[in-house]
N, C-alpha and C positions, 0 to 999 in steps of 0.2 A: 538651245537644247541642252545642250552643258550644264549651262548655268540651273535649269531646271531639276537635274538629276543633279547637283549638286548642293539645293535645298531639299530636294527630296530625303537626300542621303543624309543629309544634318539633320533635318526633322526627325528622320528614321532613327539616328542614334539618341537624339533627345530624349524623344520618347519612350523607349527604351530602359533607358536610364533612370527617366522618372517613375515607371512602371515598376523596375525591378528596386529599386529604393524606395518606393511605397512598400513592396513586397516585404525587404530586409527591412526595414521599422516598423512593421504590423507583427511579424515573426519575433524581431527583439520585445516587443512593447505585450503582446500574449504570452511570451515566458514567461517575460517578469513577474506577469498576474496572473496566469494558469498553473504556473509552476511545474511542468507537467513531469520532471524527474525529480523524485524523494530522495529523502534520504539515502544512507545505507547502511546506517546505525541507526539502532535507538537502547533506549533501557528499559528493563521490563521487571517491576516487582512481583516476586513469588511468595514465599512464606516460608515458615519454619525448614527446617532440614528434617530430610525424607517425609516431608508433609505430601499430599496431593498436588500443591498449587505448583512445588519446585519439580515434581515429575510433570507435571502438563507443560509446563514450560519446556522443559527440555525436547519434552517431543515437537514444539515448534520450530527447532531450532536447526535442525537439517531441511526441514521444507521448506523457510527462508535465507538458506544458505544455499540452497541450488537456485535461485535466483539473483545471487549478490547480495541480499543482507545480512546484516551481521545482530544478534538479540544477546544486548549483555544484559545475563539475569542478576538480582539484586535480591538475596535472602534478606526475608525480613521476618518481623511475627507472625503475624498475618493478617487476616483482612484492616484493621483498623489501623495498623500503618501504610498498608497500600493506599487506604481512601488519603491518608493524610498525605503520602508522596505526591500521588498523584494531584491534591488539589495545591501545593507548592511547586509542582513542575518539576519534582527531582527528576520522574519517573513518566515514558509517555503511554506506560500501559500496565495495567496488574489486573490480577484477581480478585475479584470482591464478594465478599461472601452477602445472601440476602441477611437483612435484618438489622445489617451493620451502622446503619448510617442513627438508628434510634428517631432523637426528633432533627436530627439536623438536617436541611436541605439540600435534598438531593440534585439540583440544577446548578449549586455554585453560588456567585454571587448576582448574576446577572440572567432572572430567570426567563427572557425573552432571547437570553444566547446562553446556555449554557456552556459552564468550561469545560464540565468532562458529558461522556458520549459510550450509551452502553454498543457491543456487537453483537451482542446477544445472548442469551443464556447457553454454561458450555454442560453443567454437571447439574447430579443431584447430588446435595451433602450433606446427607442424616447428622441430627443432635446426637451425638453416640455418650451416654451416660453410663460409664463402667463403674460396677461399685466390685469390693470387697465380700465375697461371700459370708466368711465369718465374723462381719460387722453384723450379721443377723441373728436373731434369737434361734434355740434350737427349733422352737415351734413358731416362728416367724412368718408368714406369709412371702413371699417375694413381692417386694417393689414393683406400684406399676405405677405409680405418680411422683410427681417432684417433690407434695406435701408429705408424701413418703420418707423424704430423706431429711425431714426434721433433726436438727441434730449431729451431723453430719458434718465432718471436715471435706469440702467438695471444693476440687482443684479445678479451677475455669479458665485454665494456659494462662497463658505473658498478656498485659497490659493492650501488647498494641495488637494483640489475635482478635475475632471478630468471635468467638465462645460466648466470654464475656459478656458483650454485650446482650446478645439475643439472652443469654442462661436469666439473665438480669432481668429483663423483659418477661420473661415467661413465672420466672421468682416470682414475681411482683402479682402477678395473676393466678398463681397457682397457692398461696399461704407459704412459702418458702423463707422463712427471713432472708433478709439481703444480709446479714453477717454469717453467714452459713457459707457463702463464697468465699475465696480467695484467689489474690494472682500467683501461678507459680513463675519462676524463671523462664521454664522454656516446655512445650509440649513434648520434648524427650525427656526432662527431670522429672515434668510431671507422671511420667508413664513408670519411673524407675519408682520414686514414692508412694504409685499406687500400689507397687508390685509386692515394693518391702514395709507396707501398711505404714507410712509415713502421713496418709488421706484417706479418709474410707470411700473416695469416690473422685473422676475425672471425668469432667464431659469433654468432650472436642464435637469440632460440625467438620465431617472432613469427609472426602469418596471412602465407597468402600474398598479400593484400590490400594488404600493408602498402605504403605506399609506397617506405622503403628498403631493403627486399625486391626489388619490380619492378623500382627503379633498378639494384640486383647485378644479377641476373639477366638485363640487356640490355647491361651494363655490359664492351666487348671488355678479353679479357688477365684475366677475374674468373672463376676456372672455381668447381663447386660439389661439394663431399665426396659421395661415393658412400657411404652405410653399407651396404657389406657385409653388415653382424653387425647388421641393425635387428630380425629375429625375434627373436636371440639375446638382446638390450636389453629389447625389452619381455617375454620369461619372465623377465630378471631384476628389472625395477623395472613394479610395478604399476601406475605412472604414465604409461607410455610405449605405446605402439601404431606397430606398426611402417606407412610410406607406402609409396606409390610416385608418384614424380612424374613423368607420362606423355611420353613423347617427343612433340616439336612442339608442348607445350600451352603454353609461353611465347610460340612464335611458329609457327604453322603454317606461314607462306609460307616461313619460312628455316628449318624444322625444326631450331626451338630448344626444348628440348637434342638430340641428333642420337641419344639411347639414354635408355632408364628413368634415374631417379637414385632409387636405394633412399634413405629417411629414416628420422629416428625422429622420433615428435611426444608432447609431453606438450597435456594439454588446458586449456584457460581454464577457469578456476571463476569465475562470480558469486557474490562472499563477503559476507554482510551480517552487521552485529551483530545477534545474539540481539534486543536491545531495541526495534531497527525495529519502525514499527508494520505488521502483516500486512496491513494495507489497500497501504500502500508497496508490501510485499513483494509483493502481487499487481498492482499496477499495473508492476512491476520486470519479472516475468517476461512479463506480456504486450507490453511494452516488447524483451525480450527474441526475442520469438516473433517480432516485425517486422524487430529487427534483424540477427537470424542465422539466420532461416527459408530466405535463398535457398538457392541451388546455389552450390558454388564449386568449387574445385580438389580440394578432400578431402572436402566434405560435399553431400549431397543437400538438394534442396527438403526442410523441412521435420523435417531431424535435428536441428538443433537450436532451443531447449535441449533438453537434456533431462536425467534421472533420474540416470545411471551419473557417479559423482562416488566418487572413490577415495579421498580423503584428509579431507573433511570431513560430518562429520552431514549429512543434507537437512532442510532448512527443513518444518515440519509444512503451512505454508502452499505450499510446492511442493509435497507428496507429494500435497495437494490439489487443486492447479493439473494436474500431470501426470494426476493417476485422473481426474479430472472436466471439466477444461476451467475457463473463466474462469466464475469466478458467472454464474447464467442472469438474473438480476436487474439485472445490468449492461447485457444486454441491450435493455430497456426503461425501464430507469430512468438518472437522470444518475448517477455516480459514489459523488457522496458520498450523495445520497441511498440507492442500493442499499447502498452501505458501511453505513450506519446501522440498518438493517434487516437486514442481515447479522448485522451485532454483535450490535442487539440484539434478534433475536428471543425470544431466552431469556428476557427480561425482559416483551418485547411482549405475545407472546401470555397470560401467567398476570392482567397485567393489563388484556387485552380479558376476557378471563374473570370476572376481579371486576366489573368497570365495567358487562356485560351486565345484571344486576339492577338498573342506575341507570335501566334505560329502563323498567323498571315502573314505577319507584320514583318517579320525578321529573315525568311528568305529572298523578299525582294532589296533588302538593307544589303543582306549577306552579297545577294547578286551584283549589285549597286560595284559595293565595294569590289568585288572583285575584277567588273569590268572596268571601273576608275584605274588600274592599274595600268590598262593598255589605253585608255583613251584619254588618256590627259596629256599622252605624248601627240594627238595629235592637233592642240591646239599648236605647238612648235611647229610641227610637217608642215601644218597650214601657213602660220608667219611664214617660216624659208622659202615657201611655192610664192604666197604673193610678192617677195622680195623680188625671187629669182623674174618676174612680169615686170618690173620697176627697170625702166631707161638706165642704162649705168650702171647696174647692178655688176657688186663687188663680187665676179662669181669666184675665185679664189675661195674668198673667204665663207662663200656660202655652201662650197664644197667640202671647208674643213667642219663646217655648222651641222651640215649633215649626216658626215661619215661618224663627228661625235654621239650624233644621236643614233645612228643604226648602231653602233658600242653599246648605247647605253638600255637600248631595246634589248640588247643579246642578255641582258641578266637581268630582268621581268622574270617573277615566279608567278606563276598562275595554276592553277589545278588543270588536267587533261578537258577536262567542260569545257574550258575558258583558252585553251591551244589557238583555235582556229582564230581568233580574233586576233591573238598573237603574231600568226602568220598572216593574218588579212595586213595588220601594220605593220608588218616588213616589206610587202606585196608594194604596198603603196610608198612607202619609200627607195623599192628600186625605180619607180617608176617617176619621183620625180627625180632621183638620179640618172636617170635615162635623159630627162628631158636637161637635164643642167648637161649632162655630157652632149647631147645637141647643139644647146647655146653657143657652147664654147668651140666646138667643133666650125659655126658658124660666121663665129669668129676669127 
């Protein structure tokens, strides 16, 4: 009987062991490949100074700082060096204006895995074409087309801004020569050159948030291009959506502008790399949901972000975000915690499933062990009893055999469950003290 419960009890801890060591090498081996805690940095290209793109960022930047991340932003021109950051890896997220990318490929190099990965559309960013009022004749017409500005010293920001590119595009279809552009230094030199007729015109693509937006546009002697032809712009480039910017909504009391001004507007893309981790990407767009959720001049409570993204993939973790809303687990849980359990339920649940048989398994082990405590003294009790039946028997020395073990029984720890078993082998060692003090007695 012994020897049985004491294979049982080696079994029991075997197994065990083997159990729980499957467990910790399944756990270690799904980290490594689920990865399921991110970063807590990253970098994030914005654009010019007091542009659009460096105010949306900033608004990210407290709603991913109450969950532990940290967004170091990185002023740049704008969109066309974000595309460039981002496809060299300086940068794991920027702003990208539509239009930006021209003929180049929008999927990277590898169009069955692309490297970068849109979140969504976050804005609308009207072509804003400021000219100079008194570049016009006295009986001049006002401007409603680009063929219009024949002539024309027309500022189209810094090199790596995405203006540029789109004005160029539109040039090219509208009779505009392309030497009618120029790059300026920075989209604030450019705004001060317009002011003090340095250019008789600046386009920028930017919210009408921006602030050197709002400065044009209250700005006397700075009138604003009428597009004409904006239906006709957005059938031709799939990037474009025709506006309208409503009369009086600069300034109601002085009904500024005094008639509609038709625009064209390409839209902001939140571009992240492929490698971001999705935990990121969903703190990004719920980030994103506060900071361009409101109403403004061209969009409603709540349009954006969202889905309709022209020129790059969507992120698998946005197409999830938009079906479903933010994890419900975020809900109730802190961040990373739900991230973790997010990740790794795949792993979780297979092994709560193995591990459920350890709760059979392990109270009869636990039990085991504890009674091995008292009963492995009585393979001894039993030796001293059959000595003390042996002819001859040394009883001296099997009384000192005894009294050591009654010693050594007094300091057995056992839990209150496990007492009486305690006291059942004391019971039985007065008893064959009893019988040795007989013998001898007998004697």
């Amino acid at each position: 009987m012994r020897f049985e419960k004491f294979t049982a009890l080696r079994a029991g801890w075997w197994t065990t062991a083997l159990v729980l060591g499957l467990a910790v090498g399944a756990l270690w081996a799904a980290n490594r490949w689920l990865q399921p805690t991110p970063d807590k940095r990253f970098v994030m290209a914005t654009g010019p100074e007091r542009g659009a793109y460096e105010e949306f960022a900033r608004r990210y930047q407290p709603a991913l700082a109450a969950h532990g991340v940290t967004i170091e932003l990185r002023r740049t021109q704008g969109s066309g060096e974000n595309l460039a950051l981002l496809r060299e890896g300086q940068v794991q997220a920027a702003f990208v204006q539509g239009g930006v990318l021209g003929d180049a490929p929008p999927l990277g190099s590898d169009e069955d895995s692309p490297a970068l990965l849109a979140l969504g559309s976050v804005a609308v960013e009207p072509l804003w074409v400021f000219y100079r009022e008194d570049r016009l004749g006295k009986r001049a017409p006002r401007p409603d087309s680009l063929a219009a500005l024949k002539g024309w010293r027309i500022d189209v920001g810094p090199p790596g801004g995405g203006t540029g590119p789109l004005l160029r595009q539109l040039a090219a279809v509208s009779g505009l020569p392309a030497d009618h552009l120029r790059s300026g230094e920075s989209t604030v030199q450019g705004v001060v050159d317009l002011v003090q007729g340095r250019s008789d015109a600046l386009a920028m693509v930017s919210a009408a948030d921006a602030p050197l937006v709002q400065y044009l546009l209250r700005t006397p002697g700075i009138g604003l291009l009428d597009f004409a032809q904006a239906e006709a712009y957005a059938r031709r480039f799939a990037f474009l959506r025709p506006l309208v910017l409503p009369r009086g909504v600069v300034d109601l009391a002085a009904d500024d502008p005094r008639e509609d001004v038709r625009l064209v507007a390409a839209t902001a893309t939140l571009v992240v790399r492929r490698e971001m981790h999705p935990a990121l990407m969903q703190l990004m767009l719920q980030a994103a949901r506060d900071a361009h959720g409101r109403a403004g001049w061209f969009a409603r409570t709540g349009e954006f972000p969202n889905a309709t993204v022209a020129e790059w993939p969507l992120a698998p973790e946005a197409e999830r975000y938009f079906r479903s809303g933010a994890p419900w687990l975020q809900r109730y849980l802190p961040f990373w915690l739900a991230n973790f359990i997010d990740r790794m339920w795949i792993v979780l649940l297979p092994l709560l499933a193995a591990l459920l048989p350890l709760s059979r398994v392990l109270p009869p082990i636990v039990e085991l062990r504890l009674r091995s405590r008292v009963f492995r003294w009585y393979a001894n009790l039993r030796a001293l009893e059959q000595a003390l039946e042996k002819p001859g028997a040394d009883l001296a020395k099997l009384r000192d055999e005894l009294e050591a073990l009654d010693a050594q029984t007094e300091r057995i720890g056992v839990p209150l469950a496990y007492a009486n078993e305690l006291y059942d082998l004391r019971g039985h060692i007065h008893l064959v003290r009893r019988r040795l003090q007989a013998k001898s007695g007998a004697q």
